[in-house]
C-alpha positions in Angstrom: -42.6 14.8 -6.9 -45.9 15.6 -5.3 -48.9 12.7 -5.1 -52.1 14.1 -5.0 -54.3 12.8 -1.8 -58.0 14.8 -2.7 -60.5 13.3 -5.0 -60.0 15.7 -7.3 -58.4 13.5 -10.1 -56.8 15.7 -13.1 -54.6 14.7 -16.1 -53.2 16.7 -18.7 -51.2 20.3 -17.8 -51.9 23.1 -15.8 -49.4 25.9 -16.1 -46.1 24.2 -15.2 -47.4 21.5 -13.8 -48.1 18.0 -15.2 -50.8 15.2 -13.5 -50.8 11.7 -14.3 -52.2 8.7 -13.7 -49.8 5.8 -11.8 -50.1 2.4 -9.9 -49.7 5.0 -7.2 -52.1 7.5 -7.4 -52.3 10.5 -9.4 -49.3 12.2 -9.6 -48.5 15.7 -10.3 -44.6 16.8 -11.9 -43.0 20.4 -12.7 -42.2 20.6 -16.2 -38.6 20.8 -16.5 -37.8 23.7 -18.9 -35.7 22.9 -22.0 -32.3 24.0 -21.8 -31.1 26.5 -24.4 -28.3 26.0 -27.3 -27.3 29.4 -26.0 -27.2 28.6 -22.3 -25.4 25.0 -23.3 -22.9 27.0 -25.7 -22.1 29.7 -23.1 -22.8 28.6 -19.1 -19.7 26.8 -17.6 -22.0 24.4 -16.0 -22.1 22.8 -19.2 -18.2 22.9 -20.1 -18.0 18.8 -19.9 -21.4 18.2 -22.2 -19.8 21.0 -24.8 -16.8 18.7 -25.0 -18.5 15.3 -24.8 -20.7 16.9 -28.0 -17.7 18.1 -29.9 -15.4 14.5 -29.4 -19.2 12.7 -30.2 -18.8 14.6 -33.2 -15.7 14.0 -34.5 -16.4 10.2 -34.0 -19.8 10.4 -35.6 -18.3 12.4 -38.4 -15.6 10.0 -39.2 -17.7 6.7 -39.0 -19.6 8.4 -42.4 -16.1 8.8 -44.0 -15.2 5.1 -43.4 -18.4 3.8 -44.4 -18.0 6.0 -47.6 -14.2 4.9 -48.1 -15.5 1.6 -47.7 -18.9 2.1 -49.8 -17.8 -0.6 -52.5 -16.4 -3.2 -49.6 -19.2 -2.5 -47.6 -22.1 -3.1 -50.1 -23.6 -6.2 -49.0 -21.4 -7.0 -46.1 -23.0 -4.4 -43.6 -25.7 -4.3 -41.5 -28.1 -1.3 -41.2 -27.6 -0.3 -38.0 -23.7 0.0 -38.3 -23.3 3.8 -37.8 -24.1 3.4 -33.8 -21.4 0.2 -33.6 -18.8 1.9 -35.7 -19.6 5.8 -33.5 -18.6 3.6 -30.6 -15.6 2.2 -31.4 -14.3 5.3 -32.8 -15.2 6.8 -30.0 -13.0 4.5 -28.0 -10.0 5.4 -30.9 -10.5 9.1 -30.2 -10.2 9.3 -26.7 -7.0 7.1 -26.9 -5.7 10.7 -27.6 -2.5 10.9 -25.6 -1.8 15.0 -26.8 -4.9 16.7 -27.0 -7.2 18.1 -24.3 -10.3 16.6 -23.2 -12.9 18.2 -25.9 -10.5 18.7 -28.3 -8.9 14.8 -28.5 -8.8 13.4 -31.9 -8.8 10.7 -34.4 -5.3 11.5 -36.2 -3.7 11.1 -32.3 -6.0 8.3 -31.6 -4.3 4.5 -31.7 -6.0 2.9 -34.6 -5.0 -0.4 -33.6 -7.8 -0.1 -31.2 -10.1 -1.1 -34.5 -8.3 -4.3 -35.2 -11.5 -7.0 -34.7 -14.5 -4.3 -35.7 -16.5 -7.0 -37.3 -19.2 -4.7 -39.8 -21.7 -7.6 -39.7 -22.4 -9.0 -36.4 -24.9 -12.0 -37.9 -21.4 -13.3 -40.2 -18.4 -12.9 -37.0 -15.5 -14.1 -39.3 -14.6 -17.1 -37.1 -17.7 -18.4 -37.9 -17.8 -18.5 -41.4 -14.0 -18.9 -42.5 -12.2 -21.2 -40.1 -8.7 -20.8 -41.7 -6.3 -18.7 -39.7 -4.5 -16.0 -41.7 -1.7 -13.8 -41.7 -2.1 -9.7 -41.7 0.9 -6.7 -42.6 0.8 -3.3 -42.4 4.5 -1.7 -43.8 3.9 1.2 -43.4 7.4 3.1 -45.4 6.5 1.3 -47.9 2.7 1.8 -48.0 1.6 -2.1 -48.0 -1.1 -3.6 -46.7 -1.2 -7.7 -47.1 -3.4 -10.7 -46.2 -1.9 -14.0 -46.4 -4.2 -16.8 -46.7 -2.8 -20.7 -46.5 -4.1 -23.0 -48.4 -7.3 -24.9 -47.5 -9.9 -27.0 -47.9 -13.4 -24.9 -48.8 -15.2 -27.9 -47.5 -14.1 -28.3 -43.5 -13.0 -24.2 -43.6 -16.0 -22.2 -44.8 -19.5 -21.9 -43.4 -21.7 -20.9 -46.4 -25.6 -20.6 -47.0 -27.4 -23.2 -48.9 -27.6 -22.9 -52.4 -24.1 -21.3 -52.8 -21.6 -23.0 -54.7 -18.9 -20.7 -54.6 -17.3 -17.7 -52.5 -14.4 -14.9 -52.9 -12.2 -13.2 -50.7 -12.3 -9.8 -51.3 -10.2 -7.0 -49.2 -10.1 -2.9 -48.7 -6.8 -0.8 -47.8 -8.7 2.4 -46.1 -5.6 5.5 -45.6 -8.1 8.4 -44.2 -7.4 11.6 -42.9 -10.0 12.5 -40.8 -9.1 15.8 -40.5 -9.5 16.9 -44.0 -11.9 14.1 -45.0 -9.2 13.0 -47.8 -9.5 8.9 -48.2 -7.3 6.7 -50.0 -9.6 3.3 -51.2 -8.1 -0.2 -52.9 -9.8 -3.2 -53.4 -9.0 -6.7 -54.4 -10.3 -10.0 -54.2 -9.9 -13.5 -55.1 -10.9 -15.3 -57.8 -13.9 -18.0 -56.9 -13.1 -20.6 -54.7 -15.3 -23.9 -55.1 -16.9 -24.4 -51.9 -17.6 -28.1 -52.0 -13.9 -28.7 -53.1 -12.0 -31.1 -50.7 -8.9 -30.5 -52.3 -6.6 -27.8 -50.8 -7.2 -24.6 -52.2 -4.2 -22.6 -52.9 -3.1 -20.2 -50.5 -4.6 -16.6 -51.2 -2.3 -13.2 -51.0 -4.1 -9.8 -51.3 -1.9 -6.9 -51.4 -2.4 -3.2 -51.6 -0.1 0.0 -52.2 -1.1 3.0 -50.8 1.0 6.2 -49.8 4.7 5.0 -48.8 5.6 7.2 -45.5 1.6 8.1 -44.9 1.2 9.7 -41.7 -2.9 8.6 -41.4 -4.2 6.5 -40.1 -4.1 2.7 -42.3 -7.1 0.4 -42.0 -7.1 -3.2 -43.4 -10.5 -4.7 -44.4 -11.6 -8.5 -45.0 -14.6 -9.9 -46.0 -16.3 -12.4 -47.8 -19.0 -13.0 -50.1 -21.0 -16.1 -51.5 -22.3 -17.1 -55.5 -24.1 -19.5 -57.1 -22.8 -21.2 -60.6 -25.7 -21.4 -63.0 -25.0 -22.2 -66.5 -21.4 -20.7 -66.1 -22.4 -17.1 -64.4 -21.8 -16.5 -61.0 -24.9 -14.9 -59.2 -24.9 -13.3 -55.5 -26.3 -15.0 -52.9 -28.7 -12.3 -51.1 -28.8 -13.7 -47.6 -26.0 -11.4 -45.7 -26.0 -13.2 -42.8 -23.2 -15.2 -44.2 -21.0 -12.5 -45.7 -18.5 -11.3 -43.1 -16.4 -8.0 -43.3 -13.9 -6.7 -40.5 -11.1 -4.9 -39.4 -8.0 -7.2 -39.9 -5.5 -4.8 -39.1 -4.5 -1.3 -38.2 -2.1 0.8 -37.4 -1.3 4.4 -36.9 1.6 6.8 -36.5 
């Protein structure tokens, strides 16, 4: 970088040459010349950025296909910004790759387990807002996916917003095959539970079927959402920093 040292002061561009003003003086920079899709496609030099794009890729592409697997789970459980958070993780999924070459690593070798935690809401962390441990399966022969719940008190166990009188347990079973986009999606949930109840609530079992013997990867999703009882109908509470939704479990071949 040159610093100029006349009096001539000058800001703006001249040719290939840009001049600022800084706490140090006015500064002149070359303008570094854009490097071509051509020249990244083709030139060697760029070899690793090719196959850092193409894995980015791959990772971008299939954090759209959960988030559309997921679309009805998701609804008002997910933050905005969940694409960048869920790129990430996948990214770490992908490179877990123990077959492929570096560029060409992929989901379908990846170890999904490395999901198991993804919270999609990071203002409702699960721990925070339900307090009773549970119980997770994944048998995979016979394409099962389970959440055992025991029973509890809705009083000491869950952390709802005000004006909500009542919450359900709701779960997703995600089979995906991110190499020819093909998703498998089943829901379930509980029925209400009565928040301010300080008698035990019975214990809760979700299950799902999906394809016995799948060879994609399985994803088990649990989240929760919050009502309030008016006059016998059960309306949503809006505020979703209370309604948690993560990755329970995972597993892959």
């Amino acid at each position: 970088m040159a610093i100029q040292s006349s009096i001539i002061k000058l800001r703006g561009s001249i040719d290939d040459l840009t001049f600022m003003a800084t706490k140090d003086g006015y500064q002149a920079r070359k303008k570094v010349k854009p490097v071509s899709k051509e020249t990244i496609a083709t030139d060697p030099q760029y070899a690793r950025m090719r196959e850092n794009m193409s894995e980015f890729g791959r990772a971008l592409t299939a954090s759209k296909l959960i988030r559309l697997a997921g679309v009805d789970a998701l609804a008002d459980c997910c933050e905005k910004r969940i694409g960048r958070r869920l790129t990430k993780a996948l990214m770490t999924m992908l490179i877990s790759d123990p077959i492929s070459e570096r560029g060409k690593r992929n989901l379908m070798n990846g170890d999904a387990t490395l999901m198991k935690g993804f919270s999609f809401n990071q203002a409702a962390i699960w721990t925070s807002i339900f307090k009773q441990p549970f119980s997770t399966g994944i048998d995979r022969i016979n394409g099962k996916l389970v959440v055992d719940i025991p029973s509890f008190i809705p009083a000491s166990k869950v952390f709802a917003p005000q004006g909500s009188t009542h919450c359900i347990i709701h779960s997703a079973a995600l089979e995906i095959n991110f190499e020819t986009a093909q998703y498998i999606t089943k829901l379930a949930e509980s029925v209400p539970v009565k928040l301010n109840d300080r008698l035990a609530n019975p214990a809760i079992q979700i299950e799902h079927e999906v394809t016995p013997n799948s060879t994609n990867p399985l994803f088990l999703l649990l989240g929760i959402r919050f009502f309030q009882e008016v006059n016998g109908s059960m309306y949503s509470i809006l505020d979703k920093s209370f309604n948690a939704m993560s990755i329970v479990n995972a597993d892959s071949v």
